[in-house]
N, C-alpha and C positions, 0 to 999 in steps of 0.2 A: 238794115243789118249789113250795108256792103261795108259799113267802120270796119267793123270784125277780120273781118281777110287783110283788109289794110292795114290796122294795126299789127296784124301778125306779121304781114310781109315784111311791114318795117324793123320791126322790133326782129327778125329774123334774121334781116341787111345790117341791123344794127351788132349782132350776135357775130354776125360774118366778118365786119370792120373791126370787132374788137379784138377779135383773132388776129386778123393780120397786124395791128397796131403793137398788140402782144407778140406777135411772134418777130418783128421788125426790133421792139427794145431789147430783149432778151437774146434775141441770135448774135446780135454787133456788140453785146457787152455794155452797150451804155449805160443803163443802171442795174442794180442789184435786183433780185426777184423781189425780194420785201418791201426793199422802197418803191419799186416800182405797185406793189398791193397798195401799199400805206397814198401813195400820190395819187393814184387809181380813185379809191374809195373818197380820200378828202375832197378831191376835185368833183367827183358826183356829187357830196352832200351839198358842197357851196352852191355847185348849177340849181340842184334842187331846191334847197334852202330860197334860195333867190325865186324861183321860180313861185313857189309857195306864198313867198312874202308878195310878189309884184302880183299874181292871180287873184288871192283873197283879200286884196288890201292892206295888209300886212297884223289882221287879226286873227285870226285860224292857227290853231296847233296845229303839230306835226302828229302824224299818228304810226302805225306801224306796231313792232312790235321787237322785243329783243330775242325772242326765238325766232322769228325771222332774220332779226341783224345777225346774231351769231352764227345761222345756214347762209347768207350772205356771205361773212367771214368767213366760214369753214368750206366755202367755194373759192373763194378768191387765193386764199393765203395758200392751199396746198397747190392750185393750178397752176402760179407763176413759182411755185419752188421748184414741181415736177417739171416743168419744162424746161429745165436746167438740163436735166439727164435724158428725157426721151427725145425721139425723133418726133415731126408734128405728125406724123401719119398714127406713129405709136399712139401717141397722147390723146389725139382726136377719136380714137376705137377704143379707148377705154372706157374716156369722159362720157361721149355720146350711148354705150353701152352700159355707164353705170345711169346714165339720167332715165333712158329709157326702162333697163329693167326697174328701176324705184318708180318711177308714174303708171306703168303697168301693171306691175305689182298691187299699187297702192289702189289703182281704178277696176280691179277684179276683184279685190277685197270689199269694194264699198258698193261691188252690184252690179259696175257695168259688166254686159256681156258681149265681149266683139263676135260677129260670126263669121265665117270662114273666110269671105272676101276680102274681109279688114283682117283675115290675120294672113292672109296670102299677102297686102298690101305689104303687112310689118316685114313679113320677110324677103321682099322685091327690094324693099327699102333696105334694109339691112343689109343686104348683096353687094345692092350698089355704091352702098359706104363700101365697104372690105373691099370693093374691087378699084374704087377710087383712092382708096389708101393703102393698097397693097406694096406699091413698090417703096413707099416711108417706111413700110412694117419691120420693128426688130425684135428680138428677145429685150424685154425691159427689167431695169434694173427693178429689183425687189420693191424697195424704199419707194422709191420714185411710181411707181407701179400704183402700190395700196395708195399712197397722196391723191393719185388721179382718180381713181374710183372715190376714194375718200368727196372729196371732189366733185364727182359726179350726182353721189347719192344728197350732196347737202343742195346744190342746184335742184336735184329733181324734189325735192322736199323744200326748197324755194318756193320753188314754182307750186307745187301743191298748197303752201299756205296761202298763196295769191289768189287761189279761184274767187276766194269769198269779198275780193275788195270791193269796200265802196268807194274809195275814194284813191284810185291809185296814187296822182302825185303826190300828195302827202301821205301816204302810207311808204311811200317809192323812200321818196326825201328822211321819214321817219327812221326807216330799215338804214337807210345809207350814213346819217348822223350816228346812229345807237353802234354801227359795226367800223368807224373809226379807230374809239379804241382798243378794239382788238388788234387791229392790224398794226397800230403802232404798238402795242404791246410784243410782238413779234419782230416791229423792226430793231426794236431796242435789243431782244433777245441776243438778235442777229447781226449788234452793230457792227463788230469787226469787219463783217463782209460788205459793210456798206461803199458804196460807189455810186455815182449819181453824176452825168453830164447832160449837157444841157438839152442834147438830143432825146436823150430818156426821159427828162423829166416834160417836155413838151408831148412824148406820143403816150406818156402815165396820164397827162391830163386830159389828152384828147381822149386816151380811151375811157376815162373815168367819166369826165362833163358829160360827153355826146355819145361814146357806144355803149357805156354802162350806166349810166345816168335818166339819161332820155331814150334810150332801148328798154332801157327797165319797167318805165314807165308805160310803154306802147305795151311792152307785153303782160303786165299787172292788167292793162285795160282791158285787154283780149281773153283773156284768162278768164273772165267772168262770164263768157258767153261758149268757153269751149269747153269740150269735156277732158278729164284726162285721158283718156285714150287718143285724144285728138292732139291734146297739148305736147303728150310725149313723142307722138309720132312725127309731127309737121317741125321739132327740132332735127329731125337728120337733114335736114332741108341745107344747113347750118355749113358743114364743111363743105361741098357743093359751092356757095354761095362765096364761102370765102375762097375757094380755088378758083372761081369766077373776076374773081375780086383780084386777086395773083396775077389775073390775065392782062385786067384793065390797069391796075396801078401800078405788079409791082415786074413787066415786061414778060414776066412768064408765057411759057407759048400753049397754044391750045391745043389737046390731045384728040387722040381718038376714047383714049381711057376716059375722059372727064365727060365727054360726049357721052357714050354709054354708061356710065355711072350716072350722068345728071340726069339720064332717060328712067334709069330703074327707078333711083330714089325720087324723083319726082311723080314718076308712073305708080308707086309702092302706094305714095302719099295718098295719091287722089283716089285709088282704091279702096284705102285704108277711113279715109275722109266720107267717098259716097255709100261705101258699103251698105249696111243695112236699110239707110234711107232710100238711098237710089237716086241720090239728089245730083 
């Protein structure tokens, strides 16, 4: 069972690079939010597709589903518009707040019942998001605001229809093909605004192939062995990871705030994780 932690961590790391890949196109202008969804998503389906074809010999369908592809799209398309208007700290406390409350939600509905340790966890965790993102924190624009919960709740309902996969990369691959044309449907919408240099269109693909693509896939796999209570929780991991990530790639300096933030939310996690069991 150690796959389980490992795919999570990665597909975690992979969560955290796609952030900053995202937040690196959209801060410097180089492409538009839409095109940047639309390169995003195409460039997963192809990794995938490819992937698919070179694994099964190139006879295996694709599987998935388009309630999945369309909470796919309905994650993607609103999180690179909102981040146009928020700040990343705004944006990252909403998202993370909307994914969490909907897999919580959804996992207290269907019976699980966390007891006190695990929910002391949730809220150590929680702390240490708000305090790691306190000084990005602003008053957010209306629009921009509902987008990002929008946003949040179709990830967390992503990730909810993933527990039951059997067959991640091709349900991964399946999801990523089917929510194409949404996203181009969106960029046509929005052609006017379109913009596209060559810097944007290289970190849309990077994030698309390798942080949304093959993270998607880690986390589909993981998914099948964790509960939601678990799934929702061990995502705050996520901004953390990527301000980790700020540190290493993009010269950012190391706080005392991210020190104490990475302490709670990680400390929240593993609470939240051994609770009941004691594991």
């Amino acid at each position: 069972m150690l796959r389980i932690p490992i795919y999570t961590a990665l597909a975690l790391i992979a969560f955290a690079a796609n952030s900053i890949l995202c937040r690196l196109a959209l801060s410097e202008e180089a492409i538009d939010p839409a095109s940047f969804t639309s390169v995003r998503l195409m460039a997963g389906a192809v990794m995938l597709y490819a992937l698919v074809r070179g694994h099964r010999g190139g006879s295996a369908p694709l599987r998935g589903s388009w309630l999945s592809a369309a909470m796919l799209a309905l994650y993607a398309v609103p999180f690179s518009l909102a981040y146009v208007s928020l700040t990343a700290g705004t944006g990252a406390l909403l998202l993370f707040g909307a994914v969490q409350a909907t897999m919580l939600l959804a996992s207290v509905g269907a019976g699980e019942r966390p007891d006190a340790v695990q929910w002391i966890g949730v809220v150590l965790a929680l702390a240490g998001l708000v305090y790691l993102l306190l000084p990005g924190l602003a008053s957010p624009p209306l629009m921009a605001a509902m987008l990002m919960l929008l946003a949040g709740v179709a990830w967390g309902v992503y990730s909810l229809l993933g527990k039951g996969s059997a067959d991640p990369l091709r349900e991964t691959a399946g999801n990523f093909v089917r929510a194409v044309p949404f996203a181009i449907a969106v960029s046509a919408v929005m052609l006017r605004d379109l913009h596209l240099e060559l810097r944007g269109l290289v970190l849309a693909i990077a994030s698309g192939a390798v942080a949304s693509g093959l993270g998607y896939v880690l986390w589909y796999a993981a998914l099948r062995n964790l509960s939601g209570f678990t799934a929702s929780i061990v995502q705050l991991a996520g901004p953390v990871l990527a301000a980790a990530g700020g540190v290493l790639l993009l010269d950012e300096r190391i706080s005392l705030r991210l020190a104490v933030a990475a302490t709670l939310v990680l400390g929240g996690i593993a609470l939240a994780i051994m609770g009941r069991s004691g594991r």
